[in-house]
VOPAPA-863915 format. One line per field, with one value per residue (C-alpha): residue number from 1; residue in one letter; x, y, z. Coordinates in Angstrom, 3 decimals, padded with zeros to 6 digits, m for minus. Example, Ala and Ser with C-alpha at 12.3 -4.5 7.8 and 13.67 -1.06 7.14 Angstrom:
2
i [1; 2]
aa [A; S]
X [012.300; 013.670]
Y [m004.500; m001.060]
Z [007.800; 007.140]
END
This chain:
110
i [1; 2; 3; 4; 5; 6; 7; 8; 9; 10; 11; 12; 13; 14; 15; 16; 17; 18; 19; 20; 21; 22; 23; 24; 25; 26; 27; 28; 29; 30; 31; 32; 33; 34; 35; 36; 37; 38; 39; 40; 41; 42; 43; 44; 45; 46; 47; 48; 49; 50; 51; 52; 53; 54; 55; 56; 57; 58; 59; 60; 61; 62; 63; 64; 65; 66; 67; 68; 69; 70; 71; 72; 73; 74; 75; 76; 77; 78; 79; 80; 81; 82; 83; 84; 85; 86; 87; 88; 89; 90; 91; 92; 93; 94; 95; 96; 97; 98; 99; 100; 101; 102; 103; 104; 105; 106; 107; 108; 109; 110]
aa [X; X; X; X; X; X; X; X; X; X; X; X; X; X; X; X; X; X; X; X; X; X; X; X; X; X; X; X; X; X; X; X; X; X; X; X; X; X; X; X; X; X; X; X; X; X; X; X; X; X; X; X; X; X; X; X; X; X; X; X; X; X; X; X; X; X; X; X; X; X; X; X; X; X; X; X; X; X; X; X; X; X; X; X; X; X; X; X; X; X; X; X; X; X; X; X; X; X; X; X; X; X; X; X; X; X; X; X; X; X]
X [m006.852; m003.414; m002.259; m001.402; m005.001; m006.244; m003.959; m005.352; m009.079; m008.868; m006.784; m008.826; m007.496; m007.178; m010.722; m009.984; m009.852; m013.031; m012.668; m010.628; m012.472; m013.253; m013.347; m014.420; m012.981; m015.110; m013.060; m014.519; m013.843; m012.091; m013.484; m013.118; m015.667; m015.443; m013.491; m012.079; m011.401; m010.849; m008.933; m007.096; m002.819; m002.572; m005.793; m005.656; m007.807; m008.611; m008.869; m011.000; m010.348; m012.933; m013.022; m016.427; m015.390; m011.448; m008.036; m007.461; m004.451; m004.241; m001.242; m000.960; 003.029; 003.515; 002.124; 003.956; 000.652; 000.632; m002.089; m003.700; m007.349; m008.796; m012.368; m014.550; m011.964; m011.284; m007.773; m007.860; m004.745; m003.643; m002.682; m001.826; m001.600; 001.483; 001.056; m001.772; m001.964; m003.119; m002.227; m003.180; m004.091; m004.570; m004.882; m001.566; m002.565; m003.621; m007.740; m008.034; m008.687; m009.951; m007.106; m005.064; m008.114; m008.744; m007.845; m008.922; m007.298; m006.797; m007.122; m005.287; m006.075; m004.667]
Y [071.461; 069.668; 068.075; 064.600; 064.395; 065.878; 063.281; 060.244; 061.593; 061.507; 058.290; 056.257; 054.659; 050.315; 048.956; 047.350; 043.679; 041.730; 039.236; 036.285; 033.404; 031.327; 026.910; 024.606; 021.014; 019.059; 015.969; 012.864; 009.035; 008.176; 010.986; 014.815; 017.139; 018.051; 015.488; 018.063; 021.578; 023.494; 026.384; 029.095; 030.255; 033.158; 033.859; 033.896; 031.369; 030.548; 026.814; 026.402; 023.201; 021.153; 018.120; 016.369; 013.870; 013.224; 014.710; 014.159; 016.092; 017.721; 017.437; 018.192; 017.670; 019.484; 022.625; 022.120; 021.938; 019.795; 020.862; 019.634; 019.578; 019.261; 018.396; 021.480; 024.336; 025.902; 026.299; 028.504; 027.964; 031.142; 029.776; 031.136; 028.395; 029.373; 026.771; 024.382; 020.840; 018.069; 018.692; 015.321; 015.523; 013.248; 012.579; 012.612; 011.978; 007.852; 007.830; 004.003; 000.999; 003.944; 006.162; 005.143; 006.234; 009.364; 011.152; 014.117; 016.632; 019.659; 021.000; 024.518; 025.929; 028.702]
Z [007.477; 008.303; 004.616; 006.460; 007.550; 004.502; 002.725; 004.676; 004.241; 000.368; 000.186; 002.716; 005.795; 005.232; 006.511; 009.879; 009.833; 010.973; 013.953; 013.096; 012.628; 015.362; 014.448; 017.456; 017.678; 020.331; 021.826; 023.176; 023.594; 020.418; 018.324; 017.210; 015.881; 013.022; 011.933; 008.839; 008.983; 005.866; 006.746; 003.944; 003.364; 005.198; 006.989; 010.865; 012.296; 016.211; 016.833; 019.946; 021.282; 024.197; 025.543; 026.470; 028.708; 029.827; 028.953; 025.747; 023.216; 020.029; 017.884; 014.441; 013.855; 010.299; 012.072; 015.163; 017.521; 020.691; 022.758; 025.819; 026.674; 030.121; 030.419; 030.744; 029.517; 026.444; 024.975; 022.392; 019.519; 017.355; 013.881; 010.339; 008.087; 005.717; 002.696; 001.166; 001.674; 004.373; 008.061; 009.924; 013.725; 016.382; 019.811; 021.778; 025.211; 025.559; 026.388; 025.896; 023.459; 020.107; 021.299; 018.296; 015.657; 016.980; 014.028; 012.264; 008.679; 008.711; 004.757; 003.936; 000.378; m001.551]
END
């Protein structure tokens, strides 16, 4: 038997990673769902981002996110939150009198 295969038999290869996880955000006239996310340092996460009704935006600044969502598609946002602490998000594209509530946290913990 070859050593290098004998050598990675007997040490074990690294178990391969699971999917990432997946967290939807649902946007609609002046509101996301959830409302919180709780997401942890280091650990991939897919934001999946939909609106119900209009075009509507997703910004959280401290993460530099600025997303736009069209009514009936998905965009799907890649992040790995680096540090702990509060991310606010809100809507960045105007969808009427509420627009300036629609607000939402994301929380990363250690």
């Amino acid at each position: 038997m070859n050593a290098i295969l004998l050598a990675a038999l007997l040490l074990g290869t690294p178990a391969e990673a699971g999917p990432e996880r997946v967290v939807q955000i649902t946007a609609k006239k002046f509101d996301f769902t959830p409302a919180s996310v709780e997401l942890k340092a280091g650990v991939p996460v897919v934001l999946e981002l939909r609106s119900l009704d209009r075009k509507h935006g997703f910004a959280v600044p401290d993460l530099k996110i600025d997303a736009q969502i069209e009514p009936g598609e998905v965009v799907r946002l890649r992040i790995v939150p680096e540090k702990p602490g509060t991310f606010e998000f809100h809507c960045s594209v105007f969808c009427g009198g509420g627009h300036e509530e629609m607000s939402g946290q994301i929380v990363v913990v250690p």
